[in-house]
N, C-alpha and C positions, 0 to 999 in steps of 0.2 A: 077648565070647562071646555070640553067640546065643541066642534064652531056651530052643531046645530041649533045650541043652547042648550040644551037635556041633559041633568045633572047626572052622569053613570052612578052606581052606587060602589063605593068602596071596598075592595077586595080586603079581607081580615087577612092576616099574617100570623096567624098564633097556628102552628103545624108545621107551616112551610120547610123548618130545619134549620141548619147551621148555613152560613154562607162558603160557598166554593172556587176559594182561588181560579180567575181565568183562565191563568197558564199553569198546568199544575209543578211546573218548575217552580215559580216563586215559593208554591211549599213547602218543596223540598230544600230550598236552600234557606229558610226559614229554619226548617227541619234542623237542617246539618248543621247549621251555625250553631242553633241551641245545645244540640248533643255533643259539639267540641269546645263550648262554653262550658256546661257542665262535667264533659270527661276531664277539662284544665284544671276546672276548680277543686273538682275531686284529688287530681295526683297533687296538685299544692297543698291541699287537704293532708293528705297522707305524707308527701315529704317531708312537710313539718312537722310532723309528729314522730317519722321515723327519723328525723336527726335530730329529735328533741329525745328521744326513748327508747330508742332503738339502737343507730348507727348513725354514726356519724362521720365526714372523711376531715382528712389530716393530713397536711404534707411537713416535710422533714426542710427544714431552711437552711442546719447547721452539720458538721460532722461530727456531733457527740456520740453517737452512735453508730457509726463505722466501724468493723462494714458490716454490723448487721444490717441496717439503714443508713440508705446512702443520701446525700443531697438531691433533691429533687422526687425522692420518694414519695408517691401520693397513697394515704391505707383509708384504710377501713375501720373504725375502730367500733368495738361492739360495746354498747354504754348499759344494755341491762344484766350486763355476767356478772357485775357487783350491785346489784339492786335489791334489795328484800322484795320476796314473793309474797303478795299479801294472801295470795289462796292456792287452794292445792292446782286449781285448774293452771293458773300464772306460773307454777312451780313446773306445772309437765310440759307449758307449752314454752315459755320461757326461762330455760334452768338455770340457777344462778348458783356463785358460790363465791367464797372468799377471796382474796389477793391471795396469791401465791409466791413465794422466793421462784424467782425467775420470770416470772411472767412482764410483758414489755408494757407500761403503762402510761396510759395519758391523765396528765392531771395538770390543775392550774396552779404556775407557778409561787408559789410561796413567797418571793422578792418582787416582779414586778407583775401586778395581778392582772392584769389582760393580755397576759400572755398564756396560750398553754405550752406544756413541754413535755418531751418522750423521754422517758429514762425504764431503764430496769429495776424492777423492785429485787434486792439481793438481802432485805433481813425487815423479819417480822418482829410485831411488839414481842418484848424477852429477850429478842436475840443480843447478844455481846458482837460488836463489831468490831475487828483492829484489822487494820494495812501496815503490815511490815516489809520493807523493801518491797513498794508496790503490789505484793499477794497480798491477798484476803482473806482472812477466817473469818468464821462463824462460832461461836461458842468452842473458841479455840483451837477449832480446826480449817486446815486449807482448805479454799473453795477450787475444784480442778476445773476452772472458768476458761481455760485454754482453747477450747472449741467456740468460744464465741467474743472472749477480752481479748482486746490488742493492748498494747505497749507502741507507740510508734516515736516516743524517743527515750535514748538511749542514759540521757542523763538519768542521775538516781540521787536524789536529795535527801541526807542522813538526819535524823531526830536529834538536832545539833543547837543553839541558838549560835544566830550572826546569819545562820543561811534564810533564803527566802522565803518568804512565812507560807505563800501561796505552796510555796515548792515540796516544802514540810510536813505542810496540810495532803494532799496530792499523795504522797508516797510512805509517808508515817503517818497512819492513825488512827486514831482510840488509846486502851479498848473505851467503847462507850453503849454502854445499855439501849437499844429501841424503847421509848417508852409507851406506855400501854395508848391505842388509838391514833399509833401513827407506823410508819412505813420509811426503811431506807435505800434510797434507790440510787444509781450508781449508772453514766452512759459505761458502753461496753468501747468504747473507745478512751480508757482509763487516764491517758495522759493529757487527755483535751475536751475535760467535760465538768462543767461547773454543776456539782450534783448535792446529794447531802453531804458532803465532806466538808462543803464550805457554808451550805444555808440550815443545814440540820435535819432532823427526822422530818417527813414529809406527814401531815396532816392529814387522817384518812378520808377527810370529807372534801377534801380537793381533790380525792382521784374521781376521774369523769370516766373511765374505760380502760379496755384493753385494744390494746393494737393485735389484730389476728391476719391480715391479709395484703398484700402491697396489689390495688387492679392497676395501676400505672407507673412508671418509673421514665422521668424525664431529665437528659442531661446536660438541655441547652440552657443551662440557667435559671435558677427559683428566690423567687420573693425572698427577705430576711423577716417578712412577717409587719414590715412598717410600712407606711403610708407614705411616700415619695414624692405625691401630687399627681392629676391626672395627666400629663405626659408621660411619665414613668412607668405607670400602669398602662396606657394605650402602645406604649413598645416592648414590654415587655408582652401582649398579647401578639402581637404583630411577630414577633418574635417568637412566642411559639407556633404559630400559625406555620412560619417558613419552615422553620426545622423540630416540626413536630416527627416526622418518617426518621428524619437522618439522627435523628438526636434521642429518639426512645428506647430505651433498653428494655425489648422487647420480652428478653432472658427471665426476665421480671416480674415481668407480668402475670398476676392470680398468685404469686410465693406466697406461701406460710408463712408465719414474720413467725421466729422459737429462737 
C-alpha cells in the first residue's frame, strides 16, 4: 500500500506478452544449448540405427586374412546387401542381393558366439568342395584364387592316417556338398585360418554383412577382441594416441576390400 494510504488499483496483465530475457545472451545460450542437445540426440538417433541396419565398423584382430586384410584393419561393413527389400521403394534406395562366391563376409561365429569373424564366402548351397594339395575346386574344378590366397608355409600334409589330423583337415579336403541354407567360407590366408574346413558350412542367418571398404589401417597393435580389464584398455588407447601418425598405414586408407 502506498505511504499515503490510497489503495492504487491494480494493473491487469492478460496482453502484456511473454517475458523477456534481461540480457538477451542468456537466451541465446539457452538457445544454443537446446539445439546441440537436440542436434546430439538426433546423430545417436541415427547412429544407432545405421549400425543397427545399415553399417557397421569392424576391425581385423587376426591374420586369417592376409593380406587381403591385415591386423589392425578397421572396415566398414555394409549389413542391408543381404537383407530382404520389403518394398519396391527399399529395393531402389537400398539394393540388396544375395551372397556371392567371393565376396568377403561378416558373420557371427558358429563356435564361440559372441564373437564375429571375417572369412570369404568360396561356395554356395550345391556347391561340391575338395582341397587337394591345398588347391580348391568347386564342382570339380580349380579355383584360380592366386590373386588373393596365400600359402605361407611350405609344409603339405598328404590324406594319410598317423599325420596331423588338423594338418589333413587344412590341405586335404572333401569332396563335401554345401548344404541348402548355408555358406562355405574360407580365410584367404589358407595355411592359418580356422574356417569351414574345421567348423563346417556356415549358417546363412549368421551372416551380418559384407565387408566393402577398409577407412582406417592401424599398425601399432589391435585388441584380440577380449576384455583384459580396464588398464589394458586404458594403454592400449594411450598407445594409439602416441603412434597413431607414425603407425597408420595411410596406403589404406578408403581401399576397396575384393
Amino acid at each position: 500500500m502506498p505511504a499515503d494510504g490510497r489503495q492504487r488499483p491494480r494493473t491487469s496483465l492478460a496482453g502484456a506478452g511473454l517475458f523477456e530475457y534481461s540480457y538477451p545472451a542468456m537466451a541465446r545460450q539457452r538457445s544454443i544449448f537446446r539445439e546441440y542437445a537436440e542436434a546430439g540426440l538426433i546423430a545417436l538417433v541415427f547412429l544407432g540405427f545405421a549400425n543397427t541396419f545399415v553399417l557397421q565398423t569392424f576391425y581385423i584382430p587376426s591374420g586369417s586374412m592376409e593380406d587381403t586384410l591385415l591386423i589392425g584393419d578397421h572396415l566398414f561393413v555394409n549389413r542391408f546387401v543381404y537383407g530382404p527389400s520389403r518394398t519396391a521403394a527399399e529395393a531402389k534406395l537400398l539394393p540388396g542381393r544375395a551372397v556371392r562366391r567371393g565376396d568377403i563376409v561378416i558373420f557371427r561365429s558358429p563356435e564361440p558366439p559372441h564373437l564375429d569373424l571375417v572369412k570369404r564366402c568360396v561356395g554356395l548351397p550345391g556347391d561340391e568342395i575338395d582341397v587337394i594339395d591345398k588347391q580348391l575346386y568347386i564342382n570339380g574344378k580349380a579355383v584360380p584364387d592366386a590373386s588373393y590366397a596365400v600359402h605361407k608355409q611350405r609344409d603339405l600334409y598328404p590324406d594319410t592316417p598317423g599325420w596331423d589330423p588338423r594338418g589333413r583337415t587344412r590341405d586335404q579336403f572333401g569332396p563335401r556338398v554345401v548344404p541348402a541354407g548355408h555358406f562355405f567360407c574360407m580365410g584367404d590366408n589358407r595355411d592359418n585360418s580356422h574356417d569351414s574346413r574345421f567348423w563346417g558350412p556356415l549358417p546363412a542367418h549368421l551372416v551380418k554383412g559384407r565387408a566393402f571398404v577398409i577407412y582406417w589401417s592401424f599398425g601399432g597393435g589391435t585388441s584380440d577382441g577380449q576384455f583384459h580389464g580396464a588398464g589394458d584398455t586404458l594403454l592400449r588407447i594411450g598407445r594409439t594416441i602416441v603412434y597413431f601418425f607414425p603407425k597408420t598405414r595411410w596406403e589404406r586408407t578408403f581401399r576397396l576390400i575384393r
